[in-house]
C-alpha positions in Angstrom: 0.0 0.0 0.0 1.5 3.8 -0.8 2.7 5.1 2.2 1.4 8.5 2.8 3.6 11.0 0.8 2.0 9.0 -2.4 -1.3 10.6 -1.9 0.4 14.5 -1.7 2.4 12.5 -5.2 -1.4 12.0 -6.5 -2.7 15.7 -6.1 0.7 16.8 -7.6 0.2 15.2 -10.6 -3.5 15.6 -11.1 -3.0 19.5 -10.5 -0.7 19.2 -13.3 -3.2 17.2 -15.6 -5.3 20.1 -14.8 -3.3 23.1 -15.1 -1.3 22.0 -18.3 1.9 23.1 -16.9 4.5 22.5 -13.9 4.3 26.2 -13.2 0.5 27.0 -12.8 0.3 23.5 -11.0 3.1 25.1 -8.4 0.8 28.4 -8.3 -2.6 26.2 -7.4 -0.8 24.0 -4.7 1.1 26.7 -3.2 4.6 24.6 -4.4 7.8 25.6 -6.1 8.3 24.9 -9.5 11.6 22.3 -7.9 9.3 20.6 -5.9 5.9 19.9 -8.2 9.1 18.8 -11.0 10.5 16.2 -8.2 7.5 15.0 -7.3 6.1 13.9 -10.9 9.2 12.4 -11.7 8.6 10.4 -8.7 5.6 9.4 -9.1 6.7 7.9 -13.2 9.3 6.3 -11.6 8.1 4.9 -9.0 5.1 3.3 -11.3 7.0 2.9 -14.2 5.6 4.6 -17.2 5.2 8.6 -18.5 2.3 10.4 -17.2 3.1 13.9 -19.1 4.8 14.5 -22.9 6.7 17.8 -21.7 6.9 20.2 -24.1 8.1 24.5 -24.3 4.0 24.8 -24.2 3.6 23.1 -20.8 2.8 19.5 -20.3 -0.2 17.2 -22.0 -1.6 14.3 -20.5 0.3 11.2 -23.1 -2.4 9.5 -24.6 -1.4 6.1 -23.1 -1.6 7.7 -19.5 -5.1 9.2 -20.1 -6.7 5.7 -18.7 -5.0 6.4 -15.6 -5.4 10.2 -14.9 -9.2 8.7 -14.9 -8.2 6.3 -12.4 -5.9 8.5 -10.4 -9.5 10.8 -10.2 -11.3 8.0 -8.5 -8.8 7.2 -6.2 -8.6 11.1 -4.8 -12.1 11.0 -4.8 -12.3 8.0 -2.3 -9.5 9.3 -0.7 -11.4 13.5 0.2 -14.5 10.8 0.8 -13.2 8.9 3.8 -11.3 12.1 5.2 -14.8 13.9 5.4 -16.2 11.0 7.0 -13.2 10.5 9.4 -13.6 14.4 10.1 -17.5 14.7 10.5 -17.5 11.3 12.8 -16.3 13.5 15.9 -19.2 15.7 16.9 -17.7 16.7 19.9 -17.6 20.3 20.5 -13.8 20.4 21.2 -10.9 20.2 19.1 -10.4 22.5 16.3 -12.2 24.4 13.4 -10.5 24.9 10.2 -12.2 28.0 8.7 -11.3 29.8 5.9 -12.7 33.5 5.0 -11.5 36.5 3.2 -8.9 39.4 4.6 -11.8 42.0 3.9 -14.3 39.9 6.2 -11.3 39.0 8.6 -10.6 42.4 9.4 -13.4 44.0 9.2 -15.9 41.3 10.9 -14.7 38.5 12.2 -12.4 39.6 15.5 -15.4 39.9 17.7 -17.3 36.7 16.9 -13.8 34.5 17.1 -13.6 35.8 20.9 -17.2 35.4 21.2 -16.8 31.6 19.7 -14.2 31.0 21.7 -15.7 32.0 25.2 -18.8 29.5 23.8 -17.0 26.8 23.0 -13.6 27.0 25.3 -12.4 23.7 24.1 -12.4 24.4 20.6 -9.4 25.9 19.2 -9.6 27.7 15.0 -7.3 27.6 12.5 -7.8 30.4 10.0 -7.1 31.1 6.6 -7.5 34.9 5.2 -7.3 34.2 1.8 -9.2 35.7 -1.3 -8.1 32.4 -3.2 -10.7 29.4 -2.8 -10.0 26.9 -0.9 -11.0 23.7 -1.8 -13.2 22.2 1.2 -13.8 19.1 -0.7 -10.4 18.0 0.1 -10.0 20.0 3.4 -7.9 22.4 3.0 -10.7 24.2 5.4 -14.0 22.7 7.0 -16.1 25.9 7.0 -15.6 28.8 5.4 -17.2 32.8 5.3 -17.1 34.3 1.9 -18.6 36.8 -0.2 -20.4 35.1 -3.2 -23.8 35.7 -5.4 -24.6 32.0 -4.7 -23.0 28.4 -3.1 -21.6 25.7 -5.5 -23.3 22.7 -4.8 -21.1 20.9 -2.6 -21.8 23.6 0.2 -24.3 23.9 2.3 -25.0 26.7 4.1 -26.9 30.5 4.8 -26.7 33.7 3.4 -25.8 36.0 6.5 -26.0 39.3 5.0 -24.4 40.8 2.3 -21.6 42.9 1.6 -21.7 46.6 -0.4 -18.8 47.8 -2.9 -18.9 52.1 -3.4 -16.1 54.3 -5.0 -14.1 55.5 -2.4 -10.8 57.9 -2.2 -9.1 60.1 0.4 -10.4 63.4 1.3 -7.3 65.1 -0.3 -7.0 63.1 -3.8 -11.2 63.8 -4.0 -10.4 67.6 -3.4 -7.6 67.4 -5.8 -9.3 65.5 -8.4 -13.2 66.4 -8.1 -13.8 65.6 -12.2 -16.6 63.1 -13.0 -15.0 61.7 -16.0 -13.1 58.3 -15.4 -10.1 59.2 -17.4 -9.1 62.1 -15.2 -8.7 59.6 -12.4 -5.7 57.3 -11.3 -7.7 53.8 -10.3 -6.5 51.0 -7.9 -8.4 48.0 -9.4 -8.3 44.9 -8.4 -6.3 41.5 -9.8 -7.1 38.3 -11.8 -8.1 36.1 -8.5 -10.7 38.8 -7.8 -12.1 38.0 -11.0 -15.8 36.6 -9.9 -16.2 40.2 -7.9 -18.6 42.4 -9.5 -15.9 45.0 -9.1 -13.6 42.9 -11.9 -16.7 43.7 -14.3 -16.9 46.9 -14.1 -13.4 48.4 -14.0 -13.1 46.6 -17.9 -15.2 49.8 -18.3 -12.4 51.7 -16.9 -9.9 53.1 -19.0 -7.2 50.7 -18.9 -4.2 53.0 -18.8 -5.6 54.8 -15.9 -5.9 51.8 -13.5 -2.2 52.3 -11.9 -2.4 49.4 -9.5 -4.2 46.1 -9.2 -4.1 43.8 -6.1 -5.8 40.3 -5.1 -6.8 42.1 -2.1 -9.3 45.0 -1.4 -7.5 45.6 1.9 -4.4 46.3 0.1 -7.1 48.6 -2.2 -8.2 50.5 0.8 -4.7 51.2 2.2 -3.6 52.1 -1.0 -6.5 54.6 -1.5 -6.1 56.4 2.1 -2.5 57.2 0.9 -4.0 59.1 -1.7 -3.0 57.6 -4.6 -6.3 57.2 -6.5 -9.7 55.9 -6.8 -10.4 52.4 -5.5 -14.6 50.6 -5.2 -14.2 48.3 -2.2 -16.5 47.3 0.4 -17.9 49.9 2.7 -16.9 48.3 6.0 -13.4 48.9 4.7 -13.5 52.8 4.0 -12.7 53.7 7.1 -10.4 56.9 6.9 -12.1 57.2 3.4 -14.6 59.9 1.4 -17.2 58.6 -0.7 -16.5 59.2 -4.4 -20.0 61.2 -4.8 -19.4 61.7 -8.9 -19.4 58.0 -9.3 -22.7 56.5 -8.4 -21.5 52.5 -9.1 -22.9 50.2 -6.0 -22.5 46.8 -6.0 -23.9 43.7 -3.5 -22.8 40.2 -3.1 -24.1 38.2 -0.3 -22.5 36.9 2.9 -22.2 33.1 3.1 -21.6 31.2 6.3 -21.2 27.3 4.5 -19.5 23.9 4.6 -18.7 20.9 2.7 -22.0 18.9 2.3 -20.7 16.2 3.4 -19.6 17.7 6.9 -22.3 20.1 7.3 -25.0 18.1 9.4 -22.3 17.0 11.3 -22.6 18.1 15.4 -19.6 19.5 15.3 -19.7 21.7 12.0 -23.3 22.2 12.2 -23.0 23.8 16.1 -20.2 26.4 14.3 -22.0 27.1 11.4 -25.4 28.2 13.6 -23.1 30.1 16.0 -21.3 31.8 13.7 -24.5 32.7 11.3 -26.7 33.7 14.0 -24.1 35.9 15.4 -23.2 37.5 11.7 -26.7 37.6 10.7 -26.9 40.3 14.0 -23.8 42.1 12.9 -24.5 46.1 12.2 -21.8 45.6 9.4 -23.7 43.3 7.4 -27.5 44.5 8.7 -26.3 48.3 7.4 -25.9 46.7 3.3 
């Protein structure tokens, strides 16, 4: 039987299947390029034939290996299966809480209900994850997770909590400086590709693309940026603090608050006492109630 580095071997190589390429296979895991490359070569040594035809494009399932990659599926699939059920089996409230959410809900909502979980539930320790990338809580890289989204892919389960407003916003001195209505006079902070399912990615293609000076993966990065003055930035209200609303720009956007799970986990005593604390207590929140 593969001893246990095998099955980190397996997601390597099916990332790579996926991506098309040893780099963007290193960017989704969160590996060097050194390491994803040792770890394939590994694995077609170990087994004994090619998985990948390597080429200056990237690298291409071979067609003899395609059979496998199928198989290799199943196998990880079985594998996320029994860590689920391993995972939702303990329904004691102790232990920990992997939770995932994202830096503009972590710093601007979450501090007050982690110390108010954590007096509930003493016993229970969280690990968290601010990260605007998804994580993937079929395989548990987090068990519940607070996000921003128009709408829950179908392995989640969980409530909509509230919702979360995006406005124009700049500092009182570039606003002064700058009060023109017209886009193009403006110098925009907008954000990156891994925002690209924010309604904000939409509409700054509207933008004049030589006036956005700065993009970021982050809208807290945005707001820090913006309260230095150097331009424009739409991010969520309950990050404007130290900000001026951008009153020539009348652009409002909404996406709703999720509190979810794997569905696989989410009845589970455990997760499902975490998810009703925590969407009780951010279904009460002025931050979210004021949207």
């Amino acid at each position: 039987m593969p001893h246990n580095g095998s099955w980190d071997d397996l997601r390597v190589a099916l990332a790579v299947a996926d991506a098309g390429s040893v780099n963007a296979a290193a960017k989704a895991l969160g590996l060097n390029h050194a390491t994803v490359l040792r770890r394939i070569n590994a694995f077609e040594r170990r087994r004994g034939f090619t998985l990948f035809e390597r080429s200056a494009r990237g690298a291409s399932v071979a067609p003899s290996a395609a059979a496998m990659i199928e198989r290799l599926r199943a196998v990880e699939a079985a594998i996320d299966g029994f860590e689920r059920a391993a995972a939702g089996a303990d329904g004691r409230l102790s232990g920990s809480l992997r939770l995932t959410s994202t830096d503009s809900l972590v710093v601007s909502l979450l501090p007050p209900h982690l110390a108010a979980f954590r007096a509930a539930y003493p016993k229970m320790s969280v690990t968290l994850a601010a990260t605007n990338a998804r994580l993937d809580l079929g395989r548990l890289d987090a068990e519940m997770t607070v996000r921003p989204a128009q709408a829950l892919p179908e392995n989640l389960v969980g409530e909509r909590v509230g919702a979360m407003r995006m406005r124009v916003w700049g500092s009182a001195a570039y606003l002064s400086a700058h009060p023109s209505g017209d886009p193009a006079d403006h110098v925009w902070l907008g954000v990156s590709e891994l925002l690209s399912r924010s309604p904000v990615h939409e509409w700054q293609q509207l933008l004049p693309k030589s006036r956005i000076a700065f993009r970021a993966d982050s809208f807290v990065t945005l707001a820090a940026l913006a309260r230095d003055g150097i331009g424009l930035a739409c991010i969520p209200d309950c990050l404007a603090t130290g900000l001026t609303r951008a009153a020539a720009f009348s652009e409002t956007f909404e996406t709703g608050v999720w509190v979810a799970a794997h569905r696989d986990l989410a009845e589970t005593p455990r997760i499902l006492a975490c998810r009703r604390f925590f969407a009780a207590a951010l279904r009460a929140d002025p931050v979210l109630r004021a949207q």
